[in-house]
N, C-alpha and C positions, 0 to 999 in steps of 0.2 A: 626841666620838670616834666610829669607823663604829660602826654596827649594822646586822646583817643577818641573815636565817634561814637564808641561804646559807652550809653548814658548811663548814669547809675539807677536810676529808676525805669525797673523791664516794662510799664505799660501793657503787661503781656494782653488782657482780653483786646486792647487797641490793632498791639504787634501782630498777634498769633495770624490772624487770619489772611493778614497778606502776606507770611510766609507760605500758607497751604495754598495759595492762590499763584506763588510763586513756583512750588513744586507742579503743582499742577501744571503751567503754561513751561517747564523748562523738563518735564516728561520722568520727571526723577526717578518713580519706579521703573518705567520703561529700560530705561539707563543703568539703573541698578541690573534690571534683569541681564540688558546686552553686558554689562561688565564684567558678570558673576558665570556666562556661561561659561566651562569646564570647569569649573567649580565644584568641591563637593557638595553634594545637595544636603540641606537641613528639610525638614517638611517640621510644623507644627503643625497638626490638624485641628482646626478648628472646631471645639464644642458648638452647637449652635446653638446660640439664644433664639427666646419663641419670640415670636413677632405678633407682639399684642401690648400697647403700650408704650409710653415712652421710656427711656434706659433709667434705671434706677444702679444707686453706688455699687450694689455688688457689680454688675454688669461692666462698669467704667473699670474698677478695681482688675475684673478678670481679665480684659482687653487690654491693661495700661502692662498688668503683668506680660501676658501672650509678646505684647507689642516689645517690650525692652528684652526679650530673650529672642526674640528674631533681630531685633536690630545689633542684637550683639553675636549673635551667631554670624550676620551677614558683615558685620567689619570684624570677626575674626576669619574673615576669607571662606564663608558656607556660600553657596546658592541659597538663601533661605527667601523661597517662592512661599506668601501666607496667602490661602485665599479664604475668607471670612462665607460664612453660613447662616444660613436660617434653620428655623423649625417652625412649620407654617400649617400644619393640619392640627385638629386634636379638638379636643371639648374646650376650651376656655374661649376660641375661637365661635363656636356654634353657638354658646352659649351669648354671646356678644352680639350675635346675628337675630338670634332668635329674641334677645330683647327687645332686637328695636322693633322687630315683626308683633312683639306684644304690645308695644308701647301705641297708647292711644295719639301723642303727640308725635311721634315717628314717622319715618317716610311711609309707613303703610297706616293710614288714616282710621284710626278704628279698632285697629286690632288685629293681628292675622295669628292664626295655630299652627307654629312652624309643619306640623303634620299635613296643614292644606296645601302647602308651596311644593309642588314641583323637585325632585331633588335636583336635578341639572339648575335650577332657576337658584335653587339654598346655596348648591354648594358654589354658584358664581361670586354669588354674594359675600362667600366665606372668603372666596379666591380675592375678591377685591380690597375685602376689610385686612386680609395677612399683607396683600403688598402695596397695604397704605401705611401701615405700620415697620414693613420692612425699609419702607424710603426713608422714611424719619430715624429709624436707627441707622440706618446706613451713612446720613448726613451725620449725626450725633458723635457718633464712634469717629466719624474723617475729624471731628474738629476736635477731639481728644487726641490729635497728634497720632492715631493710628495709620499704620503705611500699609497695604494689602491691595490686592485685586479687586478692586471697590465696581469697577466697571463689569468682571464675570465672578460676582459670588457662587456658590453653590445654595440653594433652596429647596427644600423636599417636595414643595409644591410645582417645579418647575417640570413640563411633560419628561424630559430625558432623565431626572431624577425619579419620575413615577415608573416607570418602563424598568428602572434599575432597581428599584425597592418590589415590583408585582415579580420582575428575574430573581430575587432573590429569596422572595419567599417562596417561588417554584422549585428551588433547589433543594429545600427540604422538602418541599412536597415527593419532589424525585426520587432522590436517596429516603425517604420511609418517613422520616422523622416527624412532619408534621402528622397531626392525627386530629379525632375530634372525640373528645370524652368527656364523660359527665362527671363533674369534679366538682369543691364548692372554693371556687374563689373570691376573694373580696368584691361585696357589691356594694356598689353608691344606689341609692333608693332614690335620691334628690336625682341624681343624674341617669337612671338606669342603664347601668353599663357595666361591666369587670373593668376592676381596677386592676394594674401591677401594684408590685409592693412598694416601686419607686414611688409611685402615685397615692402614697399611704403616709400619714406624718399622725404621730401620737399627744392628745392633750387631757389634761384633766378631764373625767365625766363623770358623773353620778349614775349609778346604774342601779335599777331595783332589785333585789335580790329573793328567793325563794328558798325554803326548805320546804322540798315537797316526799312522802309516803309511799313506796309501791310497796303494799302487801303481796304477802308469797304468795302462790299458787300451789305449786309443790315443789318440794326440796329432798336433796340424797341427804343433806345436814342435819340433823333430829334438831340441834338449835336453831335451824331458820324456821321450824314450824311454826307457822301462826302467828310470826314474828312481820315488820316491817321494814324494807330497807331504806334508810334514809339518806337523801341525794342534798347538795346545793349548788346551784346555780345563780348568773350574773345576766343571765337571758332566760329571764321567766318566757319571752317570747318563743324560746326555741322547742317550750314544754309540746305542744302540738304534731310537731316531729319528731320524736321519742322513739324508739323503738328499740333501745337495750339500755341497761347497766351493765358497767365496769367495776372490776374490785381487782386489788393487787393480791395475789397470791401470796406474797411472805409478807401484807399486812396483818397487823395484831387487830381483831374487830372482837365486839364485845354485843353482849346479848345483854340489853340491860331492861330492867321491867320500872316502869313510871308509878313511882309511890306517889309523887307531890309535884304541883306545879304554882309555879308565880301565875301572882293575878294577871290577867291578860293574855295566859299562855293559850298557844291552840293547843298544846299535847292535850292528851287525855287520860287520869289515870287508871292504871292497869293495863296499858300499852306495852306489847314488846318490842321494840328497836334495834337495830342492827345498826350500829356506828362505830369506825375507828376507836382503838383506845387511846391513841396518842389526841385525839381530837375531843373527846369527850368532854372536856372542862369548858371547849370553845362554847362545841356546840350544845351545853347544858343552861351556859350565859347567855347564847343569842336566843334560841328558842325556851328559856323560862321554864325551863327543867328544874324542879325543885330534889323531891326525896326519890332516890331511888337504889335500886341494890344490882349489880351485875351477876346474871347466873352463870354465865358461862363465857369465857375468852378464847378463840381457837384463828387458828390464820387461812387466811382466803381462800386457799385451796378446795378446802372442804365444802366450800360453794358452788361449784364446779357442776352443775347440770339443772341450779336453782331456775324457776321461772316464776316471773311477778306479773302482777298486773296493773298498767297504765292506770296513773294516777286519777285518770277520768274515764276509766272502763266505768260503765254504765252510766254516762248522765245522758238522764235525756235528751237537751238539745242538739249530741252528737248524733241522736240515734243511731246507738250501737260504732259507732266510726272510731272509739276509742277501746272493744272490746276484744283485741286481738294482745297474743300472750308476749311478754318481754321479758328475753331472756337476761338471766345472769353472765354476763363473760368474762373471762380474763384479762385484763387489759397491763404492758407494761411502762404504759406512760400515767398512771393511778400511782398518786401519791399518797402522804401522811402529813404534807406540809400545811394543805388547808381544807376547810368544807369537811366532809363526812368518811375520806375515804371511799366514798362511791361516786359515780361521775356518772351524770345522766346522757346518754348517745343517742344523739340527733343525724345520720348519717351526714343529711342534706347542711350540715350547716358547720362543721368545724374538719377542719385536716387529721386529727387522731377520730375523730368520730366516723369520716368516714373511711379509712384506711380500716380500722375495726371492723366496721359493717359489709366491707367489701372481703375482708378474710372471714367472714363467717356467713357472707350471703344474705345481708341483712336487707330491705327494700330500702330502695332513697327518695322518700315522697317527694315531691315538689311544693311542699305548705305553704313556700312566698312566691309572687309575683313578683314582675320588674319593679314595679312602683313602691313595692315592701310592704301591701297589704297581703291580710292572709288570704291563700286561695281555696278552692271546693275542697282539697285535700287536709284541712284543716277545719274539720266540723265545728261549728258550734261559732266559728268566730269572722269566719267568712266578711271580708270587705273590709275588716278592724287592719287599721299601720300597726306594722309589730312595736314600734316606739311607743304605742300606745295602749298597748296589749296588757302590760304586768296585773295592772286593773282587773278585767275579766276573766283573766288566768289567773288573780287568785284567787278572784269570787268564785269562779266555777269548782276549781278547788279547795275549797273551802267549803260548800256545799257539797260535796261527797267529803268530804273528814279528811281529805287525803295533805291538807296546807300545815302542815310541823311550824313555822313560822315565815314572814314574810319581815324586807327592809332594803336598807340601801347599802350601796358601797363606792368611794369617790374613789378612783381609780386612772389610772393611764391607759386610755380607749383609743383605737383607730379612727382615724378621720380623713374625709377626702381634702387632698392637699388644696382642690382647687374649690369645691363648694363649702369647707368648714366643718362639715357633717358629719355626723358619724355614719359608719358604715357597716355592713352584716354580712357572714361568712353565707354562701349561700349555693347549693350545687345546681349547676345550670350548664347546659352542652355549650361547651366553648372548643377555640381551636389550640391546640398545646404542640409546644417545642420538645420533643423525647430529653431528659437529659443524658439518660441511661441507659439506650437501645446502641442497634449496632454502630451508630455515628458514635457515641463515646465522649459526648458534647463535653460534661463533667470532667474526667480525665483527663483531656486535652487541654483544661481550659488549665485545670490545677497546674499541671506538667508546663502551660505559656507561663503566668503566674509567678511558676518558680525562678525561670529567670529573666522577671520583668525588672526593670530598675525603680525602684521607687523613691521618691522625694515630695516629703518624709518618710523614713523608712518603715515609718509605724503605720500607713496604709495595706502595708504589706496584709499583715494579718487581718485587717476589717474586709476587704476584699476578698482574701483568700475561705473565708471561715461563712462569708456569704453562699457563695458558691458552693462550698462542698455542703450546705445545709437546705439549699433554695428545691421546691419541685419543679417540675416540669414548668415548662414558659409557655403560661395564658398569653396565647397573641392577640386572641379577636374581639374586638371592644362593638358595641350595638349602636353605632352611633353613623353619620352622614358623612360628614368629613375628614377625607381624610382617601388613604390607597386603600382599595376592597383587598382583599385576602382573593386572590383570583382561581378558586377553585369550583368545580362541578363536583356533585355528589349523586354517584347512579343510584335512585331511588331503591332497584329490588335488592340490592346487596346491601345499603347504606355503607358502600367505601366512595372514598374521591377519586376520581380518574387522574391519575396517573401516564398523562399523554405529553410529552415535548412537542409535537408538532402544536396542541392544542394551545401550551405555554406558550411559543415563539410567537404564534399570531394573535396571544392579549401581549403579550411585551410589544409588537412591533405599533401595536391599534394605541395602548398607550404613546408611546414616541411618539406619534404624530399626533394625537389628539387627547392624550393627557388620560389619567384615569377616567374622567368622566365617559370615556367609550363605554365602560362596565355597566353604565347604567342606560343607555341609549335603546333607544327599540329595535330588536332583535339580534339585541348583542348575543345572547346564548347559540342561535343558530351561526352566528357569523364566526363565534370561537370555536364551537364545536365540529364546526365543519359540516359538509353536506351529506355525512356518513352516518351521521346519530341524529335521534330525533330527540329536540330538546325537551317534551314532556314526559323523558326518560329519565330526565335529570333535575339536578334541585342545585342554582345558581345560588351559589354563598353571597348573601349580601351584607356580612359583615365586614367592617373595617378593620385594621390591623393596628395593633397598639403603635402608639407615635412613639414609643421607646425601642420597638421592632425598625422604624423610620430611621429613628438619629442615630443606630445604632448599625445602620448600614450606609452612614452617607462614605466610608471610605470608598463604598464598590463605585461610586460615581464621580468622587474628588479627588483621590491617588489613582488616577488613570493616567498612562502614557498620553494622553491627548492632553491634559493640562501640565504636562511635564512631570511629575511630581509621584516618587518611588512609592510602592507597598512594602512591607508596615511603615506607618509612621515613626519617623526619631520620638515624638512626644505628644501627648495629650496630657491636657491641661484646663482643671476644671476647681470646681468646689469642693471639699471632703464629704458633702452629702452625694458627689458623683460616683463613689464606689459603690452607691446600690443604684445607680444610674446608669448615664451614658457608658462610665468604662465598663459598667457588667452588660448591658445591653452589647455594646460595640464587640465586649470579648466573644461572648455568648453566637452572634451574629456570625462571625469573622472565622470565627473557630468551627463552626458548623458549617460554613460556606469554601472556607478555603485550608481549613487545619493548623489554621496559626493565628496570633493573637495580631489587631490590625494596630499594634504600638510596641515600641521598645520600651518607653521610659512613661512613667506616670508620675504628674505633680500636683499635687492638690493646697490650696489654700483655705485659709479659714473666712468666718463670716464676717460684716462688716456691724458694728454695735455704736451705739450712741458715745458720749464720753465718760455718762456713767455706767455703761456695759450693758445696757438692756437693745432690749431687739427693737429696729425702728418699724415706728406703725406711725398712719396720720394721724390716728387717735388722741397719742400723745404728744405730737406736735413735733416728734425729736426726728423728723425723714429729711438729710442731707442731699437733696437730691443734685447730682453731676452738674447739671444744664446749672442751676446757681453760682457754685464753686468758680464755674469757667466765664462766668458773667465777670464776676463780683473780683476774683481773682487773677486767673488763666486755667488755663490746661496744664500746664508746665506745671503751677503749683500743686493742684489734681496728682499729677504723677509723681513727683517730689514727696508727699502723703503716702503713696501707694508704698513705694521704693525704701522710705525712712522705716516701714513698720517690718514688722516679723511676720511675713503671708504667711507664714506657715501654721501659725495661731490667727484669732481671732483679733479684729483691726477696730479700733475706737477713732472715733472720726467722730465732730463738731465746730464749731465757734471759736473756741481757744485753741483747739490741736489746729485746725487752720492757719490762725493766723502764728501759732509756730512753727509751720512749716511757713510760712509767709517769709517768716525774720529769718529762717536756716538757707530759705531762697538766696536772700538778699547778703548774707554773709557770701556763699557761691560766688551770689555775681559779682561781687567787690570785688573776690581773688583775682575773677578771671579780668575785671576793669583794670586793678592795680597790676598783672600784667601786662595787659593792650599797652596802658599807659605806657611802661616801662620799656617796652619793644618799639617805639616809637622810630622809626627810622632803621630798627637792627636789617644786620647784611649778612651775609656768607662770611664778607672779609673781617666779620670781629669775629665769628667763634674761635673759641679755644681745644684745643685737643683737651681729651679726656685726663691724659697725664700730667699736663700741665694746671690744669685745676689747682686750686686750692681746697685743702680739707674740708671746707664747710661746704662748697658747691658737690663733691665728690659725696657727700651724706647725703646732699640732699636727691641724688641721680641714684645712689643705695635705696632710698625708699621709695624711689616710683619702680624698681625692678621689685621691690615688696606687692606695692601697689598692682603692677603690673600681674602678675604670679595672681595675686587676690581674686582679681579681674575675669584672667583669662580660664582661672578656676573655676568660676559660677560659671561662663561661658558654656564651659562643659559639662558641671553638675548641673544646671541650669537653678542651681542655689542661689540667687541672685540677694538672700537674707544680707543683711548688715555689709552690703557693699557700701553702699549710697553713706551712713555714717560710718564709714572706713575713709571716704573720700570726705566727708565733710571734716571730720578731726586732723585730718591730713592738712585741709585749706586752712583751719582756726590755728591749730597749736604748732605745727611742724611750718606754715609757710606764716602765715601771718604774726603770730604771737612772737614769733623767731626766726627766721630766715629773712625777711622781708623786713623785719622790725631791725635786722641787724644792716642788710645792706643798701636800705635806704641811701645812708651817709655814703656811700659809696655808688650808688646809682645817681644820687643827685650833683655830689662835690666831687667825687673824680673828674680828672682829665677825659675827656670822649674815647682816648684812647688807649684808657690806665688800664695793665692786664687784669685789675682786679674787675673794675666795672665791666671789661670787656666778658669776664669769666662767669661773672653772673649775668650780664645779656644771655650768655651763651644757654645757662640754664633756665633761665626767663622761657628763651625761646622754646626747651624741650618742656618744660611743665605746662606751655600756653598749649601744644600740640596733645599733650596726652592730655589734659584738662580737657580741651573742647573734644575731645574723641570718646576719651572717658563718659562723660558725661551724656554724650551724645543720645544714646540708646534711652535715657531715663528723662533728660529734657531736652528734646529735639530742634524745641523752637530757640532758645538761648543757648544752645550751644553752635545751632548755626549762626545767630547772631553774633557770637564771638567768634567764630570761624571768618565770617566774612569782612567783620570789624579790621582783621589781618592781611585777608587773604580775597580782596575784593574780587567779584568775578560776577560775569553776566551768567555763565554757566555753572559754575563749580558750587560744589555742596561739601558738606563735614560729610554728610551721609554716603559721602562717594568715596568717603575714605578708609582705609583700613584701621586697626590701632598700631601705634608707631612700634614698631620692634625694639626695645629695650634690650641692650646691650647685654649678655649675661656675666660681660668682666666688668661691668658697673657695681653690681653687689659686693660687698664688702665687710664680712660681717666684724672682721674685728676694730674695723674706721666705726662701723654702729656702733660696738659698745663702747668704743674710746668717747665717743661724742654724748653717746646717754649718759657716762659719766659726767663729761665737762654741762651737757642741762642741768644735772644733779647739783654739782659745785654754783652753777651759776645763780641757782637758784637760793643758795647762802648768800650770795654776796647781794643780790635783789631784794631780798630783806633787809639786809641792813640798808643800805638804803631807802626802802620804804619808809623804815623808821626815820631817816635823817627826813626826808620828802615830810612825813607826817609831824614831824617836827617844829616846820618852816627851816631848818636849817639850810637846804634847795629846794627848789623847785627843780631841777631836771637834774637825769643819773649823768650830763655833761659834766656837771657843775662837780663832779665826784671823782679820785683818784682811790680808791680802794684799795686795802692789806690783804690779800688771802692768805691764811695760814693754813700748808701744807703737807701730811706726812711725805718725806723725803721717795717715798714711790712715785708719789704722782705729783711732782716738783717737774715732772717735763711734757703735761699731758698740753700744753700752750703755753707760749713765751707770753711778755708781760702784753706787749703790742698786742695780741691774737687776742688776749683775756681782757684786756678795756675795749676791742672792736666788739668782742661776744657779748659784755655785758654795758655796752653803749655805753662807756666813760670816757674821759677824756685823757685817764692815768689810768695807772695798775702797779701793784709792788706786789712779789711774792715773797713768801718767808717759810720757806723748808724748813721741816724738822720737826711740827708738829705732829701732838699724838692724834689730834683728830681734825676733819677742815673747822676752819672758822675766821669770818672774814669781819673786820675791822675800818668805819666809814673816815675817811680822810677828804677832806675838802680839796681840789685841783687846786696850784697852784698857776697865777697868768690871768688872762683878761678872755675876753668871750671871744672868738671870731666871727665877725659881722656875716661870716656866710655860712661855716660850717654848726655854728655855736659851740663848737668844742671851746676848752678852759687852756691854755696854754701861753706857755709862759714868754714866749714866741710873738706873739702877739701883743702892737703897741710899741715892739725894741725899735728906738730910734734910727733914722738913716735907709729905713726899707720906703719904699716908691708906695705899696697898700700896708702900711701901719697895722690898719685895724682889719686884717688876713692872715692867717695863720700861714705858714710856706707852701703846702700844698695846694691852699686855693689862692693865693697869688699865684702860682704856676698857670693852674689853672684858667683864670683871668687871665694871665697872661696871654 
């Protein structure tokens, strides 16, 4: 009967940890490395999680993925060197710093105004807080079964990574590309900073909305005379920065004059108007237009030299600051879809407004400050938050006649990913990536792009269609933390110097003492050298986006000094990482070196509750890792990961748990009811392949299926629907049926019967591809069953290759013979069901079965092969039928006390064991 030390209950949070305690003290990566040198090399490059917090599901998900496609690339004979990363500078950081600085119960007693502290003093602090956070991930991810370089990660905050990220923003300083221009990009008010776009996520918001009046001034149009042109807007805030209107030239606009208004309208009647006519119904409903008659319809063109006047030219409290002229211009991004047709141009504050203003020379005020109140440049309201603005921007407009109607609109608004906020388009001198200068960033990047590999291949397009649409790359964020942008700017020219000798000595002052040199007393004289006086120059002290950071960690981790080739075979992140790390990285990569720093891109989806919503603590539905591997293992964790479809969205809870729980424990049955069964197996029983019997030779057909499957993701790195490829393999092909059949033959054969010998033989190879297979997805139970065999003070699964599958094992026309004879057997298992359900037996021994056969497939199994397949004790066929169908007959004879088959054998007087059928008298014997 089996034995084995392989217990059927895994104990895994008990187990796991003294296998990682066993890798560890028997050097397994190490080992790995020395075994795999001249090996081809795989590199997966590591995404780096931010190091702020403990790991949460996606993070486990992304690393369980990374982890099973390196461990399968390295036992398909790769070098696959992983070395895991951080991302350790940025705002979420500072902001965390700077709490406890405010907090009265904090280590700073009282209270502190991050602005009083010292930067060298802030940013230790920053430094401490990232690599107390990086330890605790680092242990986290080691006991999710992840294998890497746990001892030399890479880290953006480490000095030889700062030195590599300040090099590499010199090199577009070098080559032209970087520049510094007055643009409006996304600002956080809450955080005062530029955001990228990555660092932008969109949610519901309520916005207050205006119809505001610029009356003409003079016009070439005889219909604009004395008429009004009317605007609407979603940022009454941005009315103070005005300085044009837009109209579409081949729009239809209508001259309409106000007979009649609804009660509470602002119009006024006898007004004339200037509005779209495809809009007019809108805008007649929202602003309480009642009677009125259209004189005249003519298209935008004919506006072409109009000038209006700012909807608060003369109020007093501006005195005079709003009385300058605002022109009409052409605009090709003015629509018919919403609002009036006209579009009110703020330079300072939207990407078509100031693109406009800059082709026709228009001024770009500076109306907001960092903090998002109004500045000097915005009369009248001076000190007011623009969030809070709609208020007094309509009262003031409203008292000059100029407010047509005011209201709301819920909408999908921008917001800062990391304070919740919403945030405002706002132009302010930042440092920008060229995309379209002589570097040719764009072009290059499309041209890698094209032939990047992608998985799913629908990435393809979101990435690609990014890129050819994105401007120039704001890198410089106003913030503390983080690599300064290591540039001089010569005051009398206001250009950057542009010096290599100047660059090599902050590159080398970083490597030895970290960026914080940038900030130190008389850094400027020590980089500039003793040839320039530094109050010639103006020290850039802003920081560089932390997407400019992770998007250069290839220049300092694919370095021949950690072994490990450029480009990467793969990066592998989340689907929100296509406006992310892989566009940062390409963007980088492409500008620094002219090629893209990945071959292959895979992206997965996000992780969701089990009713499909997004986890918050709020709702009480947040899965977090560190439980699962308490409560569970890690094993089960990854089991989860491997069962779903990464390549969509993953539902994870309570129930889907503990079904992965019970898919677990099916696994580990197979692989127990193997161990069992191999109990004592030698070299000297296997069977040559040719000798096999038909049902052993199907089942050595499906692991070359199997195999093929496998070795497929391997290379796609599709790893989808392996994991239940293998489990239906263990349920229905070995257990339900292979194992269900040769039981009786593994238990009641002779030790030496070529049959039992023929299934050891496959025993043996399905235990070897099982725990090898397996291996890459549950690490710790599949070394468990590896060593349950293969006991060793040194030896690992992990140290093993996958077994080479024979390619004359496949067989396809033994497959279809055999899916038929499942097909048939599954008639005959019915009917017996029925007897079983009956009480007429209890067991399919107790049964000799008819099957009636059309005379083709009268020879697909002799009567013997067809009661072994369908576990009876008999079997009759009867050719000739037109269709199968099988007929329950009771066995004839007595039970034998060991095999329990029914035969007729058993009990005949004059034999020594009576109550044994002859085989297992033999056997006994």
């Amino acid at each position: 009967m089996p034995r084995t030390s392989f217990p059927m209950k895994g104990d895994l949070p008990k187990r796991e940890p003294g296998w990682l305690g066993r890798w560890k003290e028997t050097g397994l990566r190490d080992r790995l490395r020395a075994q795999s040198a001249g090996m081809p090399k795989f590199v997966l490059h590591d995404g780096p999680p931010y190091a702020n917090g403990p790991l949460h599901i996606g993070h486990a998900l992304n690393k369980i993925l990374k982890d099973v496609i390196n461990r399968g690339a390295q036992m398909s004979g790769k070098d696959a060197n992983y070395v895991p990363g951080w991302d350790c500078h940025g705002l979420p950081i500072e902001w965390k710093v700077e709490e406890e600085y405010r907090n009265p119960k904090g280590k700073y007693r009282g209270g502190v105004d991050k602005d009083q502290v010292p930067i060298l003093d802030f940013r230790a602090e920053c430094r401490a807080y990232a690599g107390h956070w990086l330890n605790v991930q680092r242990e986290e991810f080691q006991r999710l079964g992840v294998l890497g370089d746990w001892e030399h990660p890479y880290a953006t905050m480490n000095f030889s990574s700062e030195a590599v990220i300040a090099g590499e923003i010199g090199k577009f300083l070098l080559n032209g590309s970087l520049y510094r221009g007055l643009r409006p990009v996304m600002w956080s008010p809450v955080e005062k900073t530029a955001l990228a776009d990555a660092e932008v996520e969109y949610h519901d918001h309520t916005s207050p909305t205006l119809h505001a009046l610029f009356r003409v001034l003079r016009s070439p149009a005889e219909a604009a005379a004395g008429a009004s042109v009317v605007i609407w807007t979603t940022t009454p805030w941005t009315m103070p920065g005005n300085r044009a209107v837009a109209y579409g030239e081949e729009i239809d606009y209508a001259l309409l004059h106000v007979e009649g208004v609804a009660e509470g309208s602002l119009l006024k009647v006898g007004e004339n108007l200037l509005v779209a006519l495809p809009l007019l119904e809108s805008f007649a409903k929202e602003a309480g237009l009642g009677a009125h008659s259209i004189r005249r319809v003519f298209k935008g063109a004919e506006l072409a030299g109009t000038v209006l006047a700012h909807p608060l030219r003369g109020w007093a409290p501006a005195e005079g600051g709003y009385d300058f002229d605002v022109p009409l211009l052409p605009g090709d991004f003015v629509t018919a879809d919403a609002g009036t047709g006209f579009v009110h141009i703020a330079p300072g504050h939207g990407e078509d407004d100031f693109n406009l203003g800059r082709h026709f020379g228009l001024p770009v005020p500076e109306t907001v400050n960092d903090d998002g109140t109004y500045s000097v440049q915005s009369p009248g309201f001076t000190g007011i938050h623009v969030f809070k603005a709609h208020e007094p921007v309509w009262a003031a407009m409203e008292s000059m006649g100029t407010l047509a109607a005011k209201g709301s609109l819920r909408h999908s608004y921008p917001h800062s990913w990391r304070s919740k906020k919403p945030v405002i388009f706002r132009a302010t001198p930042q440092w920008f990536i060229a995309m379209d200068d002589g570097n040719q960033i764009r072009a290059k990047a499309l041209d890698a792009l094209a032939v990047t590999r992608f998985v799913p291949e629908v990435g393809r397009n979101r990435i690609t269609s990014m890129v050819a649409a994105r401007p120039d790359w704001c890198i410089s964020r106003q913030r503390a933390w983080g690599v300064p942008i290591p540039v001089f700017v010569e005051k009398r020219i206001g250009e950057p110097l542009r010096d290599p000798a100047v660059l090599e000595r902050v590159v080398c002052a970083f490597r030895e003492e970290g960026a914080d040199a940038w900030y130190k007393p008389g850094a400027a004289q020590r980089f500039l050298g003793n040839g320039r006086n530094p109050d010639d120059y103006e020290q850039v002290m802003d920081i560089v986006d932390v997407w400019f950071e992770s998007g250069s960690t290839h220049a300092f981790t694919l370095t021949p000094e950690r072994g490990l080739p450029f480009p990467a075979d793969l990066y592998l992140e989340g689907s929100d990482q296509h406006r992310g790390w892989f566009h940062s990285s390409l963007l980088e990569s492409i500008g620094t070196r002219g090629v893209a720093p990945y071959k292959a891109l895979l992206t997965h989806g996000f992780t969701l509750d089990e009713s499909g919503r997004k986890m918050s603590k709020s709702l009480g539905n947040v899965t977090a890792p560190q439980e699962v591997t308490k409560k569970y293992g890690a094993d089960i964790l990854r089991l989860w990961v491997m069962n779903a479809d990464t390549t969509e969205d993953q539902r994870i809870g309570p129930r889907i748990l503990e079904q992965t729980a019970e898919l677990y424990r099916r696994l580990r049955n197979t692989l127990r009811w193997l161990l069992g069964n191999l109990d004592g197996f030698s070299e000297a029983e296997r069977v040559p392949h040719a000798e096999l019997p038909e049902l052993e030779r199907w089942v050595l057909h499906r692991l070359t299926q199997l195999d093929a499957r496998i070795r497929g993701a391997v290379e796609s790195y599709d790893w989808s629907g392996v994991v239940p490829e293998i489990h239906a393999f263990c349920a229905a092909d070995l257990s339900a049926f292979y194992f269900d059949i040769r039981k009786d033959s593994l238990y009641c054969d002779a030790a030496d019967s070529p049959r039992r010998r023929a299934a050891r033989t496959v025993l043996d190879v399905l235990h070897r591809c099982l725990a090898t297979w397996l291996a890459p997805v549950l690490p710790f139970t599949a070394e468990e069953a590896w060593l349950a065999r293969f006991p060793s003070e040194t030896d690992s699964v992990h140290l093993q290759l996958f077994p080479e599958v024979p390619a004359e094992w496949r067989d396809e026309a033994l497959a279809a013979r055999w899916a038929r004879v499942r097909e048939l057997r599954g008639v005959v298992t019915a009917e017996l069901e029925k007897a079983r359900a009956a009480g007429t037996i209890g067991s399919s021994l107790q049964a000799a079965p008819v099957l009636a056969l059309p005379e083709a497939e009268a020879g697909l199994l002799s009567p013997e092969l067809w009661a072994e397949t369908c576990i009876t004790s008999g079997f009759e066929l009867a050719p000739g039928a037109e269709a199968p169908a099988a007929e329950f007959r009771p066995a004839e004879g007595a039970k034998c006390a060991r095999c329990w088959r029914v035969l007729p054998e058993v009990g005949a007087p004059g034999r020594r064991h009576a109550d044994l059928c002859l085989r297992c008298e033999a056997a006994v014997a």
